[in-house]
PLY file of the C-alpha trace (Angstrom):
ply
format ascii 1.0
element vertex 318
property float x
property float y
property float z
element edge 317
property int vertex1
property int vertex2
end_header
0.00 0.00 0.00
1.44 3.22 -0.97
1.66 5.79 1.93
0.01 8.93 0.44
-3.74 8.22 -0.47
-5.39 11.11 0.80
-9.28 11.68 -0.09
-10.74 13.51 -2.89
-12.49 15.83 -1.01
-8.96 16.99 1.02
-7.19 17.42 -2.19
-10.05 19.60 -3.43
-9.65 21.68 0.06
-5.67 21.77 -0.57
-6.69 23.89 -3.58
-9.65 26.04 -1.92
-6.51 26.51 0.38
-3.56 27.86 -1.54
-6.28 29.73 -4.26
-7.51 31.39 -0.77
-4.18 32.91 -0.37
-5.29 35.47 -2.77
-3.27 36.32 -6.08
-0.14 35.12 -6.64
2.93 37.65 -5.87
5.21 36.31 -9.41
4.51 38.01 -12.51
1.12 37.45 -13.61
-0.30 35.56 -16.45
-1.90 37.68 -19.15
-3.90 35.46 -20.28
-5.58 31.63 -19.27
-3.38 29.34 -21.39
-6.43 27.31 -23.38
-6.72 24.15 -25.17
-4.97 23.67 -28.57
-4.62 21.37 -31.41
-1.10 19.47 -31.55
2.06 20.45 -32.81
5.11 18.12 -33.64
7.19 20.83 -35.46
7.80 23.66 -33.09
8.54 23.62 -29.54
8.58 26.97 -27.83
11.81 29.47 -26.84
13.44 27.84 -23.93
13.38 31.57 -21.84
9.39 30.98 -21.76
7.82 29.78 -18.47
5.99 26.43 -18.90
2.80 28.45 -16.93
2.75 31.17 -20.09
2.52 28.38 -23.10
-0.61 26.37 -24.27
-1.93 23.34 -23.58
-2.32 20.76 -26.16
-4.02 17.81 -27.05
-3.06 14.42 -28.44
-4.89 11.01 -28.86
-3.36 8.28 -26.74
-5.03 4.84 -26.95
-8.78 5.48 -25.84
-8.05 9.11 -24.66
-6.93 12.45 -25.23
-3.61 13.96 -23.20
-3.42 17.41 -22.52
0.56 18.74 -21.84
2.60 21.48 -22.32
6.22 21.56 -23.70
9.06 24.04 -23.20
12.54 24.25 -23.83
15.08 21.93 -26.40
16.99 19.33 -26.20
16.88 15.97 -25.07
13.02 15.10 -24.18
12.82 15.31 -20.16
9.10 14.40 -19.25
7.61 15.21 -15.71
5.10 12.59 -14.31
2.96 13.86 -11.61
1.40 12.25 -8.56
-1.88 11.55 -6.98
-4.71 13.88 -7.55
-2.77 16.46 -9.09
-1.80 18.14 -12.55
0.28 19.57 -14.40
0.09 22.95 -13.17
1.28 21.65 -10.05
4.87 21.49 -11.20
7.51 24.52 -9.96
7.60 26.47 -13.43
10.96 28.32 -12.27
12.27 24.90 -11.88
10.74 23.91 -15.43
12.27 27.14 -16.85
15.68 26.37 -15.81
15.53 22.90 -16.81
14.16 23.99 -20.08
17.75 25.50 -20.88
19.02 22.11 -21.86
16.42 19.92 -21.96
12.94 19.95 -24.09
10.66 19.40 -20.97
7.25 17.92 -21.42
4.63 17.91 -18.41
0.93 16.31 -19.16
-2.15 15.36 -16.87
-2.60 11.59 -15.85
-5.59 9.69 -17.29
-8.76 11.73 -15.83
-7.22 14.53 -14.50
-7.28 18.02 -15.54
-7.65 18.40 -19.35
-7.13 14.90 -20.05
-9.75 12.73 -20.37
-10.60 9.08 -19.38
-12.65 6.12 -20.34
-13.95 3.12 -18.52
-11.09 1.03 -17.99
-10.14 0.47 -14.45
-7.40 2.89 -13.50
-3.77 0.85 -12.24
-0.66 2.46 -12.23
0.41 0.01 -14.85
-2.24 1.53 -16.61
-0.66 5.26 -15.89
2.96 4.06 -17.27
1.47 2.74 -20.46
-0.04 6.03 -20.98
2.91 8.02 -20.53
4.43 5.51 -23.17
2.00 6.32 -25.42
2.16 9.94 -25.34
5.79 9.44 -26.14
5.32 7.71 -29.57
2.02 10.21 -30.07
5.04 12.74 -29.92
7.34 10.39 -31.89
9.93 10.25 -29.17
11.63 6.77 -28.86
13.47 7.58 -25.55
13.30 10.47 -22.67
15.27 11.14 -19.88
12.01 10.57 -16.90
11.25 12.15 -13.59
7.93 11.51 -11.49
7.36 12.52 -8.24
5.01 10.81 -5.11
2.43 8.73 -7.27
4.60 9.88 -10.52
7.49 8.35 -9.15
5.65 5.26 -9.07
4.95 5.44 -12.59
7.76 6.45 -13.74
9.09 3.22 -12.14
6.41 0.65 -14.02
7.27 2.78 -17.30
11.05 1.48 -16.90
10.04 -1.65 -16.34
7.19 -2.35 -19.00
9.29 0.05 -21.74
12.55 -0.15 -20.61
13.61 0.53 -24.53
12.05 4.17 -23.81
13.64 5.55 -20.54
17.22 6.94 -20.56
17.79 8.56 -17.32
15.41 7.86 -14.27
15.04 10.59 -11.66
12.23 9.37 -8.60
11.29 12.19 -6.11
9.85 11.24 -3.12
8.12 7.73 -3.97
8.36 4.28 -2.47
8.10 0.88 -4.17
4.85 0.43 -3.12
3.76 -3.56 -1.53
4.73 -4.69 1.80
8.61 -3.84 1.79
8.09 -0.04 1.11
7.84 2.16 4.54
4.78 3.47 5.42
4.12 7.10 6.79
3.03 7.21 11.04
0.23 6.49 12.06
-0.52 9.76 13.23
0.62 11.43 9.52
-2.10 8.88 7.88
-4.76 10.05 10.16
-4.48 13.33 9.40
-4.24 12.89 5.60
-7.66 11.09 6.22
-8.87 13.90 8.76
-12.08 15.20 7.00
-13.60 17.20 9.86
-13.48 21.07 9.61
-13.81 23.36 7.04
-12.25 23.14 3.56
-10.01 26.05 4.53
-9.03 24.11 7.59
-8.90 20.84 6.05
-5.95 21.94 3.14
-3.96 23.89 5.93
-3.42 20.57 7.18
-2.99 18.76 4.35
-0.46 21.49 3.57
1.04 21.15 6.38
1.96 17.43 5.70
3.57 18.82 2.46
6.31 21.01 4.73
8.00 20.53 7.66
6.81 22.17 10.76
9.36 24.91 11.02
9.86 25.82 7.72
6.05 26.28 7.13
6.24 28.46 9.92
9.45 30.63 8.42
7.37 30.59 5.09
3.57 31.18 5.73
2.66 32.72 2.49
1.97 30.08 -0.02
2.02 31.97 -2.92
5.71 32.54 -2.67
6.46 29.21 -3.60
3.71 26.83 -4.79
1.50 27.42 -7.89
-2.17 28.12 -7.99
-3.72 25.33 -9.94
-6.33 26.38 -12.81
-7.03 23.12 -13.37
-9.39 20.90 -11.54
-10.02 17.39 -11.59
-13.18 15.25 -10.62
-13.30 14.19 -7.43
-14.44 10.52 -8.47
-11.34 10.36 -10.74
-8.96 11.22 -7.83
-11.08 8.64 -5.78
-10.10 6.15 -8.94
-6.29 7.28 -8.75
-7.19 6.10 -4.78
-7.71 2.08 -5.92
-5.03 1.96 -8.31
-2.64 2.79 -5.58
-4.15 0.90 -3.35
-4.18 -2.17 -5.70
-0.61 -1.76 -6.57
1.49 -4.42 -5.53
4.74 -2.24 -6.09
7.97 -3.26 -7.78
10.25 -4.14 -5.14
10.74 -7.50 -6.21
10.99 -6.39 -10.09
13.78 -3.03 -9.21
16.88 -5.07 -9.76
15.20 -5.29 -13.34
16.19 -1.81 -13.93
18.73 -0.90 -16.53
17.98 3.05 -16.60
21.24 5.35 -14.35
18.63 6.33 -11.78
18.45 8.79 -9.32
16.60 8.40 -6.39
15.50 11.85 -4.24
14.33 12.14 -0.79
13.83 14.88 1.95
15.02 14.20 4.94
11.86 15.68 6.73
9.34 13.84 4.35
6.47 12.61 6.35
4.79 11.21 3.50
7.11 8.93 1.69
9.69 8.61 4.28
13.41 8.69 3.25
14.06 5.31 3.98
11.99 4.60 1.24
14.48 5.79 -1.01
16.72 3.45 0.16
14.32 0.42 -0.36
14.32 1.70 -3.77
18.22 2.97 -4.74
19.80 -0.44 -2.80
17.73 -2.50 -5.49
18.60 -1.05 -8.29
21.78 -1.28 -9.96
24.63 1.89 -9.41
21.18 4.01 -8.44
22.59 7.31 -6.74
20.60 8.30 -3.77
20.22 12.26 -2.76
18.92 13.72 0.63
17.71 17.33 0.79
17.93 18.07 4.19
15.34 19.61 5.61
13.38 18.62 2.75
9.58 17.44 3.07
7.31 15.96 0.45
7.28 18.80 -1.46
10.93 19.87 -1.09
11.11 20.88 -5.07
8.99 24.04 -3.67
10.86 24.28 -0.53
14.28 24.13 -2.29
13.66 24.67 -5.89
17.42 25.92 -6.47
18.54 22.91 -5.18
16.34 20.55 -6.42
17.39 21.82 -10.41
20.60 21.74 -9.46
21.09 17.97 -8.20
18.52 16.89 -11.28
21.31 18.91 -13.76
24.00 17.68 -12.39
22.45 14.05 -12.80
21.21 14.63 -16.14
25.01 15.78 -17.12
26.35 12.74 -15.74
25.79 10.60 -18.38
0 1
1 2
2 3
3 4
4 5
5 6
6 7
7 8
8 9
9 10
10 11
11 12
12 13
13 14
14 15
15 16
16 17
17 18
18 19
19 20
20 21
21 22
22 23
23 24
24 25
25 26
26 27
27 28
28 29
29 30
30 31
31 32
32 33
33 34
34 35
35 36
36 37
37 38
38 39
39 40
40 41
41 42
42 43
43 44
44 45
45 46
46 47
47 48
48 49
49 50
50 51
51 52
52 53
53 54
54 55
55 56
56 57
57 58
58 59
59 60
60 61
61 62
62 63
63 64
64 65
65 66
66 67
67 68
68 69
69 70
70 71
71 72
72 73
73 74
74 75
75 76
76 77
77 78
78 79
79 80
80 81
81 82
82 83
83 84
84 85
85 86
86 87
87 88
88 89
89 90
90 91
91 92
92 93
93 94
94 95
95 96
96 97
97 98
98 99
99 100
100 101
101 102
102 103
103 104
104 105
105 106
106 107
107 108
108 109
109 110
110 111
111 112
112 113
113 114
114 115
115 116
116 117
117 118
118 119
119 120
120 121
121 122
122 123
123 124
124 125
125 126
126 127
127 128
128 129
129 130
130 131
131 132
132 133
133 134
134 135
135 136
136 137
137 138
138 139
139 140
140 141
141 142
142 143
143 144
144 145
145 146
146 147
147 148
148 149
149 150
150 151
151 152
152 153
153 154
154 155
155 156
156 157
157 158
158 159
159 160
160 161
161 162
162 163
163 164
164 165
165 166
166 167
167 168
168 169
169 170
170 171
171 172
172 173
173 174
174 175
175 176
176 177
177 178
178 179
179 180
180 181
181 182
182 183
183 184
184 185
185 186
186 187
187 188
188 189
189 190
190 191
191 192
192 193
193 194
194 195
195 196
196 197
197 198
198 199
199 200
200 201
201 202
202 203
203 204
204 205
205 206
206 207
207 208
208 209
209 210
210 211
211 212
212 213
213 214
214 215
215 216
216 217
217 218
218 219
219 220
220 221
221 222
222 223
223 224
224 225
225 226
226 227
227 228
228 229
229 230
230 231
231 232
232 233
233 234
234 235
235 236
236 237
237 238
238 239
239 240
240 241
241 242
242 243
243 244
244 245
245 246
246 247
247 248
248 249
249 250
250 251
251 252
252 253
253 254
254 255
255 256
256 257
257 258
258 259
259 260
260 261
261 262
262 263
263 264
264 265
265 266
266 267
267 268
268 269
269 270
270 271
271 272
272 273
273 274
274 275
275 276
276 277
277 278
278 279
279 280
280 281
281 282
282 283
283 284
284 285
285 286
286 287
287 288
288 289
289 290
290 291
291 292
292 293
293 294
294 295
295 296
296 297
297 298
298 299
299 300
300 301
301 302
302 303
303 304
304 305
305 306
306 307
307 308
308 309
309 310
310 311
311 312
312 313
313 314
314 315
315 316
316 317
């Protein structure tokens, strides 16, 4: 069982939370980036911020992806976790990525501007998806990073089409099944806390996001973690819920793993606890294995200099 499985209706007040803020202090967006037809021939000027570019659409299987690309170079694609989209993503840390790299972020199977269909949702399910967005966009291999529920993903897509990941990068997942490390007790009960107000419900959920102290050094929001524009339906997030909680994981399957991979935890995580990173790295073959102290959950907002920088230097590795 993987540790973070919160319910729809607290992921819905995490967003009535941080939108309650008020406006965002960064520059402001001119204009609501809509929906647009696909393009395979252009990608846009690497200076641009991945919240100032379109979305588009593409047919994958039985659906229709939404993403956004930025940036050129080697594809980097972005898998996101549980209940969330693409929006969700750091866009200074996109923007510096984008120097190098041509970095492509999309919405998971019923989330956001991508639609669904009726076939069970599994995080097997997920992976194959992302594969197929990758030969919609007629890219045979990408470097990968997925974070929480993404990193999950990101792991099944390296084991079902190991022929399309080059570099692996996993940000605060687990391996899912009975050898990954759960989160307390007391940390599970609040991320199933429903009592109080929405307001009150996503400062706590928030709070599980941050450590303690650093929430309290940093209690404006809006300094370092987008407003979402997108929303999702709650009975699609409650389907995200049962594939992770019908995952058996990959433990037993990591040693499989041919991809360099990186493997990224904060030390403060509450959520997927750091020794979950070592579950994963010790499986799989020369893995590296990076601590952000101080670091919780969502560390790539708490530390976003520091996050691009250890990704970099891992991308340049190679």
């Amino acid at each position: 069982m993987h540790a973070f499985i919160v319910p729809a209706v607290l992921l819905l007040a995490l967003l009535v939370f941080v939108a309650g803020c008020g406006a965002p202090t960064g520059p402001p967006d001119s204009t609501t980036p809509g929906l647009t037809g696909n393009n395979l021939t252009a990608s846009n000027p690497p200076d641009q911020r991945i919240d100032q570019v379109p979305v588009r659409t593409i047919r994958v299987d039985d659906i229709e992806v939404a993403y956004k690309e930025v940036g050129r170079g080697e594809p980097l694609i972005f898998i996101i976790g549980y209940g969330s989209t693409m929006d969700m993503w750091p866009p200074g840390v996109l923007a510096n990525l984008s120097s190098k790299n041509r970095v492509i972020v999309f919405d998971n199977r019923g989330m956001g501007y991508t639609t669904t269909s009726e076939k069970p949702f599994s995080i097997e399910l997920f992976a194959d998806d992302a594969a197929g967005l990758m030969d919609a966009l007629e890219i045979s291999r990408a470097n990968v990073l997925g974070w929480s529920m993404g990193a999950d993903i990101a792991q099944e897509l390296s084991l079902r089409h190991p022929e399309k990941v080059g570099r692996l990068i996993l940000s605060a997942g687990t391996c899912g099944g009975n050898e990954s490390v759960p989160a307390a007790p007391a940390v599970l009960d609040q991320m199933t806390d429903t009592s109080g107000t929405a307001q009150e419900q996503g400062e706590r959920l928030f709070r599980l996001l941050f450590p303690a102290g650093w929430v309290r050094d940093h209690p404006d929001p809006r300094a370092y973690f987008p407003i979402p524009i997108e929303t999702s339906p709650p009975e699609n997030i409650a389907r995200q819920a049962e594939a992770i909680g019908s995952w058996n994981g990959t433990c037993s399957r990591l040693p499989e793993i041919r991809s360099p991979t990186l493997v990224l935890a904060g030390t403060d995580d509450v959520i997927s606890v750091p020794m979950n990173a070592f579950v994963i790295g010790e499986r799989i073959p020369g893995a590296w294995i990076i601590q952000i102290p101080g670091g919780g959950h969502g560390m790539m907002y708490q530390y976003p200099d520091r996050f691009e920088q250890v990704v970099t230097f891992f991308l340049d590795s190679g």
